[in-house]
C-alpha positions as CSV (number, residue, x, y, z in Angstrom):
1,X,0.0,0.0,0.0
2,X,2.8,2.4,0.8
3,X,4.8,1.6,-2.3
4,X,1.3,2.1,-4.2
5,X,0.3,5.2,-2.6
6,X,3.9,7.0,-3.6
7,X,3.7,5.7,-7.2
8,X,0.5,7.5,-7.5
9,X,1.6,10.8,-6.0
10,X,4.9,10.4,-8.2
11,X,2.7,9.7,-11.3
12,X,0.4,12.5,-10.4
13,X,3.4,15.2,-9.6
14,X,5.4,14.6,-13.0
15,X,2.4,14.9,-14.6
16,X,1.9,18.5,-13.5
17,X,5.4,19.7,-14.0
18,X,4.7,18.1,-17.4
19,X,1.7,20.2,-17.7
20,X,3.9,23.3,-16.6
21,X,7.1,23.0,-18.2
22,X,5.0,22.3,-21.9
23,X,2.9,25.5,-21.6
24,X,6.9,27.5,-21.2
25,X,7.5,26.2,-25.1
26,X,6.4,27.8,-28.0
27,X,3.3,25.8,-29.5
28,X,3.0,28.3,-32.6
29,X,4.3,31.1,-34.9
30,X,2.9,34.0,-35.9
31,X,4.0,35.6,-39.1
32,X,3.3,38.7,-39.9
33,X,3.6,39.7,-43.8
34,X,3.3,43.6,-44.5
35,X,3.9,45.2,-47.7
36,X,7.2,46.3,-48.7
37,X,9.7,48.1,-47.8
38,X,8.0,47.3,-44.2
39,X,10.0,44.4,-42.7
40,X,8.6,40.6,-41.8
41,X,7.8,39.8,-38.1
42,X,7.7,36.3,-36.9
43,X,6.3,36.0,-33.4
44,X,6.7,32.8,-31.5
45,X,3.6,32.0,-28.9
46,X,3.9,29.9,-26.1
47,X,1.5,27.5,-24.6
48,X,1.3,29.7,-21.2
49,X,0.1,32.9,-23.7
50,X,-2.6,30.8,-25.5
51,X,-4.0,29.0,-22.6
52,X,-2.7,30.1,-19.2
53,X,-5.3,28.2,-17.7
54,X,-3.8,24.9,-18.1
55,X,-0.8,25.8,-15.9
56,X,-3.0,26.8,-13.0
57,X,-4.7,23.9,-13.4
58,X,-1.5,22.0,-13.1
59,X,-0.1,23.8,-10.1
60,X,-3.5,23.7,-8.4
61,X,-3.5,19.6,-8.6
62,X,-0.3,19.9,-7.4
63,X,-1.9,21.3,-3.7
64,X,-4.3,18.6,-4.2
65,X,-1.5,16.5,-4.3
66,X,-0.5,17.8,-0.9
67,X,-4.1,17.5,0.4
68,X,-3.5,13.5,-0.3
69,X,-0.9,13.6,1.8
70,X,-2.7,15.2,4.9
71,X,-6.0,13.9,4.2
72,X,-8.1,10.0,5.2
73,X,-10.6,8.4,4.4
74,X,-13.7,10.3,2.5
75,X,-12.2,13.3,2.5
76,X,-8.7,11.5,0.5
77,X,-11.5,9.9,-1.8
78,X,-12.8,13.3,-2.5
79,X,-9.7,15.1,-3.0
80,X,-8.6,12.2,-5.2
81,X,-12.0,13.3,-7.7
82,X,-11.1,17.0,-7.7
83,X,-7.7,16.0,-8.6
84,X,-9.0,14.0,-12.0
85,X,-11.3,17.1,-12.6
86,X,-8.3,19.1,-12.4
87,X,-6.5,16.8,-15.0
88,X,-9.4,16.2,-17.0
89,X,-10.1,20.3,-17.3
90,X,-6.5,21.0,-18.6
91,X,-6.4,18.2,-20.9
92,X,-9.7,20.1,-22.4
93,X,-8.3,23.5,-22.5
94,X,-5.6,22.2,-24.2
95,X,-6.9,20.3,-26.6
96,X,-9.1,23.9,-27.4
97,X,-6.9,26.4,-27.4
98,X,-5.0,25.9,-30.7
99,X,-6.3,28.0,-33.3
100,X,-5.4,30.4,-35.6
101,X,-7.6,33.0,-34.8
102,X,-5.9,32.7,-30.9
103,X,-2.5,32.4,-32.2
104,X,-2.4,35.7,-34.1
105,X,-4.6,37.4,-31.4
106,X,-1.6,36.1,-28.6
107,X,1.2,37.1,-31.1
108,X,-0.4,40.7,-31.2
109,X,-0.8,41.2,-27.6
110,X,2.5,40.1,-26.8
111,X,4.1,42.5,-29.4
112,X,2.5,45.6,-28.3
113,X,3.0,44.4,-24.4
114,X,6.6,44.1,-25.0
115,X,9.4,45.9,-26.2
116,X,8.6,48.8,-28.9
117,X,10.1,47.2,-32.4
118,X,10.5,43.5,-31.5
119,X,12.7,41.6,-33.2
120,X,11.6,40.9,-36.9
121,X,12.8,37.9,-39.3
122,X,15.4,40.1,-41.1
123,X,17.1,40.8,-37.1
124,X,16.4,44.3,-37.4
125,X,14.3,46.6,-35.2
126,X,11.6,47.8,-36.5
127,X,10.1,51.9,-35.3
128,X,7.5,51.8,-32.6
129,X,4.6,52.9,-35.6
130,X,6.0,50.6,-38.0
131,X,5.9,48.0,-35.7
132,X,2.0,48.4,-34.9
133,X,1.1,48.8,-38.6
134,X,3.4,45.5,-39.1
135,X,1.5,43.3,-36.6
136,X,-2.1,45.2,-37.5
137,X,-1.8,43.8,-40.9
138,X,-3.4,40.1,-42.3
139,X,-1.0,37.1,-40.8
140,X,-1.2,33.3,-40.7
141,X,0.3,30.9,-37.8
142,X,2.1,28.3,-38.1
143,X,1.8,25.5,-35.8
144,X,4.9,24.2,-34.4
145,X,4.5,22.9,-31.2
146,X,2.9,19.3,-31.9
147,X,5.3,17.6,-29.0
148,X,4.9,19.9,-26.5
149,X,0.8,19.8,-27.0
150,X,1.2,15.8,-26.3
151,X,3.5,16.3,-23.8
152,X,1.0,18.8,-21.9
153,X,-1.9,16.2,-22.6
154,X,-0.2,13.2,-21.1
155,X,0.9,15.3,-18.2
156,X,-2.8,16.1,-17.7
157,X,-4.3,12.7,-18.4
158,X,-1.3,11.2,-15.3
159,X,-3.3,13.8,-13.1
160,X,-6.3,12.2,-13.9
161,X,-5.8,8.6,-13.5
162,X,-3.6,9.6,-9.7
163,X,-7.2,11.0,-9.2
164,X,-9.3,8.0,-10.1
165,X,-6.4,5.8,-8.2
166,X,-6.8,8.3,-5.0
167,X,-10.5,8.1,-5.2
168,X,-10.3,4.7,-5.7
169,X,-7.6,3.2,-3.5
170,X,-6.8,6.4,-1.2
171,X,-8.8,5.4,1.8
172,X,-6.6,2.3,1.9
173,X,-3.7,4.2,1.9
174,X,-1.4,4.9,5.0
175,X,-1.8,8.5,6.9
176,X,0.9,10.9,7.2
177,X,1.1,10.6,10.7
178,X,1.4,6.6,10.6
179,X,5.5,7.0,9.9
180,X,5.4,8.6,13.7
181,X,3.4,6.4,15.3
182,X,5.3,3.2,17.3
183,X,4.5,0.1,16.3
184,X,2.5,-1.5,19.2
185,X,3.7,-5.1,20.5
186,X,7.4,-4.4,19.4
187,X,9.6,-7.4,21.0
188,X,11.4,-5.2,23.3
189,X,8.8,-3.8,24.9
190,X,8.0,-0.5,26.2
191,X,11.6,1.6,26.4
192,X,13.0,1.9,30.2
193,X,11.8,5.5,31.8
194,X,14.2,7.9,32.6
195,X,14.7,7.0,36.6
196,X,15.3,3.7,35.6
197,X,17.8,4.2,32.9
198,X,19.8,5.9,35.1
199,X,19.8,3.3,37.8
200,X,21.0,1.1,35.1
201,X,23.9,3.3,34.1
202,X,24.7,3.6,38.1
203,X,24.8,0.0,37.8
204,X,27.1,-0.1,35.0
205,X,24.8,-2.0,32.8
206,X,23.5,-0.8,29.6
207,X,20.1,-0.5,29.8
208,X,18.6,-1.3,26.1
209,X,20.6,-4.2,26.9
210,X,18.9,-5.5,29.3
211,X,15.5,-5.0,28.4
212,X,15.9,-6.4,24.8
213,X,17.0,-9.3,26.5
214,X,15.8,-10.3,30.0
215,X,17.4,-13.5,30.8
216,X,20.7,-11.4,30.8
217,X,22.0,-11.4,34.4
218,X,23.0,-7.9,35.6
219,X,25.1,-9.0,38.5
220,X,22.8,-7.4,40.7
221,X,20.2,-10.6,41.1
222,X,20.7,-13.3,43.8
């Protein structure tokens, strides 16, 4: 059960950095294609700028993960079904936010949010006016990022089946406070208190000694 219940948070954490470090990568290009003398502009677009949603959902089934840890019972069940809602969301907002319409729109945003000019397919700046007419005028995307879209889906279907697992199996699982906890009817018994330990060590014996084995003779019995 142990050895079950950390495969299923392992499974359920690599799929969420999955999830995260896929939406950092570019999924897309936008190209920009203006009459001349006005320069090209290719914009790359990430997965985080066309659906942003998908990494919250990946760090917020990552807490969930947490809540596993710290949770029993039908509250573990329950947390294990928000967790494969979490998974199954961002696998749908992936799977929808690739279009064309969204790529351009992204690739526009981010040009006019960042640095006046950009950084054009020729290398050269282009003038903060020239740059909006550039990125105003009729573009197409290009869709790059295949991989990385897989890679974000399996990330988010690994979040969904540690949910059905946790919901399934979770209430069988051991508790975090379980590792603390002694194991009752050890062979040794219950340890020595304190006065007696030190009679022991008056005595010259060694006191875990002694009480993991009683039939050793002290020298103080007659």
């Amino acid at each position: 059960m142990r050895r079950e219940f950390v495969l299923v948070l392992l499974a359920g954490a690599v799929g969420a950095g999955l999830v995260v470090l896929a939406a950092r990568q570019a999924w897309a290009h936008a190209v920009f294609t203006p009459p001349k003398p006005l320069p090209a502009q290719d914009i790359a677009v990430t997965g985080q700028q066309l659906v942003p949603l998908a990494s919250a959902l990946a760090l917020a089934a990552l807490a969930c993960l947490a809540a596993v840890i710290a949770t029993r019972s039908v509250l573990r069940r329950a947390v294990g079904v928000l967790l494969a809602v979490l998974g199954a969301a961002t696998a749908a907002a992936v799977l929808v936010s690739l279009r064309a319409s969204a790529v351009l729109a992204a690739a526009r945003a981010s040009a006019l949010s960042g640095p006046l000019g950009g950084s054009t397919t020729s290398g050269s700046p282009s003038g903060g006016a020239v740059h909006e007419i550039v990125i105003a005028g009729p573009g197409r995307a290009i869709m790059a990022g295949a991989p990385w879209r897989a890679a974000a889906i399996a990330g988010a279907v690994a979040i969904v089946l540690a949910g059905a697992a946790t919901a399934w199996r979770g209430p069988r699982w051991p508790v975090m406070s379980a590792r603390f906890e002694r194991p009752g009817g050890s062979r040794g018994g219950a340890p020595p208190d304190q006065q007696s330990m030190w009679e022991s060590l008056s005595r010259d014996v060694d006191p875990t000694i002694h009480d993991a084995d009683p039939t050793i003779d002290d020298g103080t019995r007659t």
